[in-house]
N, C-alpha and C positions, 0 to 999 in steps of 0.2 A: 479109581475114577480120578480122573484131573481135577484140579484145583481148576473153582471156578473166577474168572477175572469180574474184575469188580465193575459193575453197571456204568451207565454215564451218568446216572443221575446219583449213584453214590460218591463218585469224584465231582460231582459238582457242590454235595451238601460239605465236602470239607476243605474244600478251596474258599476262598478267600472270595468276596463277592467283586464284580466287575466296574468299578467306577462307572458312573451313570454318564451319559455321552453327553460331554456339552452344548451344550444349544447354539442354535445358531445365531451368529450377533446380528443383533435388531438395530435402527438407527435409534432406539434409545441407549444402545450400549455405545455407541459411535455416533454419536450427533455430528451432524454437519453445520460448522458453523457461519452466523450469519456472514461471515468475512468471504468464509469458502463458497456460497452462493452467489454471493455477486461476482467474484471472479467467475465465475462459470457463468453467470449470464452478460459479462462485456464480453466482446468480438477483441482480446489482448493480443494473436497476433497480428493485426492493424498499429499496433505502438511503435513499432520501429527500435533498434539494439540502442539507444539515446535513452530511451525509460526503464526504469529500476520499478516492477512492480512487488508491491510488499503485501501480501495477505495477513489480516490480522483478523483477531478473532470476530471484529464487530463491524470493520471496513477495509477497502483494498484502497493502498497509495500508488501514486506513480510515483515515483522520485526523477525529479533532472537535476542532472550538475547545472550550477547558475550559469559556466563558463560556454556551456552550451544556447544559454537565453539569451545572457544578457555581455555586453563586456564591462572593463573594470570599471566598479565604483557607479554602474550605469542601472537604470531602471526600463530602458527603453530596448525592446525587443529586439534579438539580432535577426539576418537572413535563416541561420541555422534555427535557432529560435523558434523562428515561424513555421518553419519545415517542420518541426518536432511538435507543435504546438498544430498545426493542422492534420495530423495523423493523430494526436488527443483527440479531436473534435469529433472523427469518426467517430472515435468510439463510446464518445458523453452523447453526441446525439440521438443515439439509438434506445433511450433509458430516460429515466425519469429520477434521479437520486441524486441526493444533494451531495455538492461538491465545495470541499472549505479549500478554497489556494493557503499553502503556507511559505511565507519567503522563511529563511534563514540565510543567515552569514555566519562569518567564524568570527575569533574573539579580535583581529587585529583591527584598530580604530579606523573611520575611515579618512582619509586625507584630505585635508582642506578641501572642502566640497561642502557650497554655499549650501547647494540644492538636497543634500543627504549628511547635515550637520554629523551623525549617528549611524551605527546599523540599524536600530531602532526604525530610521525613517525610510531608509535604504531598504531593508527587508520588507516593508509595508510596500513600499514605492514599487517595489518588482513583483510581492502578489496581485498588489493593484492592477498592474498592466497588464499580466495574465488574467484578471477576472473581465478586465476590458475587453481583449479577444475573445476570451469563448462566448461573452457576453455578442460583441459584435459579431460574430460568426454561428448566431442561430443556437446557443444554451440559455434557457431562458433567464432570466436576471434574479429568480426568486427563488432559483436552486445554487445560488453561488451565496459563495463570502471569500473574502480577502482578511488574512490577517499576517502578521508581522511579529517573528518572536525574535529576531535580531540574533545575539548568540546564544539564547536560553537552553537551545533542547541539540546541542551535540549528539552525532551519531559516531564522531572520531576526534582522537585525539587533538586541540588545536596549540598543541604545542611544534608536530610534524607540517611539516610543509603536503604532505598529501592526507593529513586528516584535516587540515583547515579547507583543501579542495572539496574534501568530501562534503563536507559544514556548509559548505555555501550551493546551497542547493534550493531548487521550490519541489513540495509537495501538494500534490491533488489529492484529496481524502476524500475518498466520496462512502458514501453510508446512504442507506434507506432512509427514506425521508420518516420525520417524526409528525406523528400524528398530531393533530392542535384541537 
């Protein structure tokens, strides 16, 4: 009589058992964070290749180089400026989330300039006037702030000549509004 071959459930009792199938990921395995939600609800390509937007865990920024706003040592809004600063508005106005303007400069002092003794007042001076625009252009005034960190918060080097470009820059941080 032949040898008889051995059952399938007898090679299954001495194998090795089969790793349990992993699940499938849930969004509490992969949370979406708050930063990634509001990107996804602004309308971002309405910005135009002039905005740097930056997703972060809890808000989206736009970054503009200042040399695009403003010119040297200036607080007052250029042609380009405005062009870049009227394709923002499209897309603040559609939304309801607060928006902080941030000026920055780089560390070089600024030049006799009665009117911007400091980057201190210089960086205020040019959030200012973007919070004035979107404020004039229909963003309501109690979803803004201006503030002014001067050279505090580098993103580049400002010992190079194109990381101090980088440094002089405004940022829109907008975040969900906080409950009061």
């Amino acid at each position: 009589m032949a040898a008889s071959t051995p059952s399938v459930e007898e090679d299954v009792t001495d194998a090795t058992p089969a790793p349990a199938a992993a699940p499938a990921p849930t969004e509490e395995d992969d949370p979406v964070s708050e930063g990634e939600l509001l990107a996804a609800d602004l309308q971002l390509g309405e910005l135009g290749g002039d905005v740097e937007v930056i997703v972060s865990e809890r808000t989206v920024s736009f970054r503009v180089n200042s040399e695009i706003l403003f010119d040297t040592s200036q607080a007052d809004l250029s042609r380009s400026g405005l062009a870049v600063l009227r394709n923002i508005v499209k897309v603040l106005a559609r939304n309801n989330y607060e928006i902080t303007v941030e000026g920055h400069t780089d560390s070089v002092p600024v030049r006799r300039n009665v009117r911007f003794p400091s980057n201190w007042e210089l960086s205020s001076a040019r959030a200012g006037s973007v919070v004035r625009y979107l404020q004039a252009n229909g963003i309501d005034r109690t979803r803004l702030k201006a503030v002014g960190y001067a050279d505090t918060r580098p993103i580049a080097d400002n010992h190079t000549p194109d990381g101090r470009a980088r440094n002089r820059r405004v940022e829109l941080v907008i975040e969900k509004r906080h409950q009061q």
